[in-house]
Each structure stands twice: as structure tokens, then as C-alpha cells.
N, C-alpha and C positions, 0 to 999 in steps of 0.2 A: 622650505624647498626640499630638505632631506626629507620629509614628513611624506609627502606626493613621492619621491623615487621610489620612496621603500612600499609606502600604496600598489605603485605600476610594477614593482619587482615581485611584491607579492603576488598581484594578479596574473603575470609573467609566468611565475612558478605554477600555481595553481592550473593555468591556461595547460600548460606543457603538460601537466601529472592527468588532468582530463582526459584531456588527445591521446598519454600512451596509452591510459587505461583503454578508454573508447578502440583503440588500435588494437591493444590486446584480446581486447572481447571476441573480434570480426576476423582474428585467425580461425582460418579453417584446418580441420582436422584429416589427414587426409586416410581413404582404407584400401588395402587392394584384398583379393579371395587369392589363397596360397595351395596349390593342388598337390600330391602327392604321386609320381608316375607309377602307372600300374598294368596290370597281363589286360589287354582285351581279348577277351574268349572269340570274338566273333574276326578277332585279326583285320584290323581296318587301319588308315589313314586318313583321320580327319583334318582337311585340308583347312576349311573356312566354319568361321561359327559370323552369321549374318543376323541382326537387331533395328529392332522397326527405329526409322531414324525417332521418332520423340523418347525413347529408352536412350537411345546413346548419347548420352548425358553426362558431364561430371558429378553433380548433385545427387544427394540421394534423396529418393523421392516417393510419395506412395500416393496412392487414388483416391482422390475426396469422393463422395458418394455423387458428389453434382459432375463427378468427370475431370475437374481440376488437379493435375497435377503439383504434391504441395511439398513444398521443400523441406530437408530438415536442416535447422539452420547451422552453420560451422560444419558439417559433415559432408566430406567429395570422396568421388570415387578417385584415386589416383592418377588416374586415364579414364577415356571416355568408357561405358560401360560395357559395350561391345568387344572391347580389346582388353577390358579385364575375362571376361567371360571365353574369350576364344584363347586366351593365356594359360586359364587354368581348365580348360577342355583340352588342349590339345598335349598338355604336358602330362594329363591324366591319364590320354590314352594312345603318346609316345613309343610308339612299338623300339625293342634295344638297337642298336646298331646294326644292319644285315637285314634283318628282318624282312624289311619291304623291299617286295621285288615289283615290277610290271603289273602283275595282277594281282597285288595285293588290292582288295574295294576301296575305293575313297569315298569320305563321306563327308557333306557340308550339315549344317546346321543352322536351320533357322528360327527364330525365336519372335516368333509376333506380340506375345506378352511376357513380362515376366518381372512384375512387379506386388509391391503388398498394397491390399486395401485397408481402409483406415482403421477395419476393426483388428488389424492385425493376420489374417490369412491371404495366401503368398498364390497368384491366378499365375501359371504357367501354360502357354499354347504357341506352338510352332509345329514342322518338321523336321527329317531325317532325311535328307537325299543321298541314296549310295550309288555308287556306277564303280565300272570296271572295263576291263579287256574283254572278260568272257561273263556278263553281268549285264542286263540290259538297266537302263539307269529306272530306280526306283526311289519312289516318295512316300512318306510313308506320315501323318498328322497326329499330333498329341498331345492333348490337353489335362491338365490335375492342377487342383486346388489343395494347396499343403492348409491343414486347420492351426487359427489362431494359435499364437503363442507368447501373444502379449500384444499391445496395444504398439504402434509406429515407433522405433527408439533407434538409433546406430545399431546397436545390442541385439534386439531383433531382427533386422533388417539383413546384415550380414551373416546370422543362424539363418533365416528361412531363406536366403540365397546360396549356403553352402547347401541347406540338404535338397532344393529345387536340383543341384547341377547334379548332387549324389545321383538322384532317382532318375537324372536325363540320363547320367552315364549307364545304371544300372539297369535299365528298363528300354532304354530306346538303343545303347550303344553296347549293349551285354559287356563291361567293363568289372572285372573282378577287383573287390577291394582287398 
């Protein structure tokens, strides 16, 4: 009879060390993009940064060649990805205290793609909507293909997402770094 306990206490054990391991594995890791405020030359208030709903996603995630969206596994965005991206947009280009008055331009941002494909290079296309008091409201479309810099990883994923926003702010939003 002791002989069977100690059998079902081992299996017991075993059972338990399984499942934490198993449990351990399927923590996800989580990332957010950290911006740095800075002068925009062009003096604006970007209000909204807008993201085709299949991006605003926890997941990180990159373009199978068939169109599939493919997971990476254990890695999320913090928040969905849209509210990472309008976080470190809008903190980038945070004009100081005072600054915005009535006519200062406000500017939305929309973002239709802005993901990596599987070979590793980063498809970015949206616009730039600005309007004002004395501004008639202007749209303005753009598209760039950041080149490979390695194959799908966390690693790369969040490098060719920090230098996509660089090149939106610098190019689309005249934001000095």
C-alpha cells in the first residue's frame, strides 16, 4: 500500500513540475516604444495617430508572403498597437508648456500599414492630416519600405518600428531630433 502512495505522490510531483514548467514557457513577454520629446520645427499639435484595425493588436506580428498574419510567440505589445504608437508620437512631438495657442496646426495621423514582412523589411503607408484656424485642412499620403535587417525576431521588430516613427516624424512631421 505504501508502495502505490508513493507511485501517485510521485506522479503528483512530476504532474505539478510539468504544468509549472508548461505555465512558465506561455508567459509572455511584454514591449512598449519609449520616445524622447523633442522641438518640431513645423510647430504642430498632433492630436490623434489612427491604425487600420487588423494592426491594433497586442501581438507582435509580421506578413507571411500568403497574407497571413503570423505571430511571434511569447512577445505583445503592452497595449494595443495603436496606443503604443500615438504614446510615443505625440510625446515626440509635445510642444513645452505655452506654446499652443488657437492656431497652432493640428495634426492626425494615419497609418494603413505598418508592419514587417517575413523577409525582414518594414512596409509603412498612411497619412498626415493637418488643419488649423487659418489652415485649410490638408492630407497629405506616404509610403517607405525600411530594407531588411534581419529575418522576424522581437529584436528586430521593435528596431525597424523605432526607425519607421523616426522617418514619420522626420519627413512627414519636420520634428527635430
Amino acid at each position: 500500500m505504501a508502495k502505490k502512495h508513493l507511485q501517485l505522490l510521485i506522479a503528483l510531483v512530476l504532474l505539478a513540475i510539468s504544468t509549472s514548467c508548461f505555465t512558465l514557457r506561455q508567459n509572455p513577454h511584454y514591449y512598449v516604444l519609449v520616445a524622447e520629446p523633442r522641438a518640431a520645427s513645423a510647430g504642430i499639435n498632433l492630436e490623434d495617430v489612427k491604425l487600420a484595425s487588423y494592426l491594433d493588436r497586442h501581438e507582435l506580428c509580421y506578413l507571411a508572403k500568403t497574407g497571413e498574419l503570423v505571430r511571434l510567440p511569447k512577445a505583445k505589445w503592452a497595449q494595443p498597437l495603436g496606443s503604443i504608437l500615438k504614446n510615443y508620437l505625440t510625446t515626440a512631438t509635445r510642444p513645452p508648456v505655452g506654446i499652443l495657442t488657437d492656431d497652432t496646426p493640428k495634426a492626425t495621423i494615419f497609418l494603413d500599414q505598418f508592419l514587417m514582412n517575413e523577409d525582414g523589411s518594414f512596409q509603412v503607408a498612411g497619412a498626415v492630416e493637418m488643419r488649423g484656424l487659418n489652415l485649410p485642412t490638408q492630407r497629405e499620403g506616404f509610403t517607405f519600405l525600411l530594407p531588411s535587417r534581419g529575418k522576424p525576431s522581437v529584436a528586430t521588430m521593435i528596431d525597424q518600428s523605432q526607425l519607421a516613427l523616426e522617418k514619420i516624424l522626420a519627413e512627414q512631421l519636420h520634428v527635430n531630433k
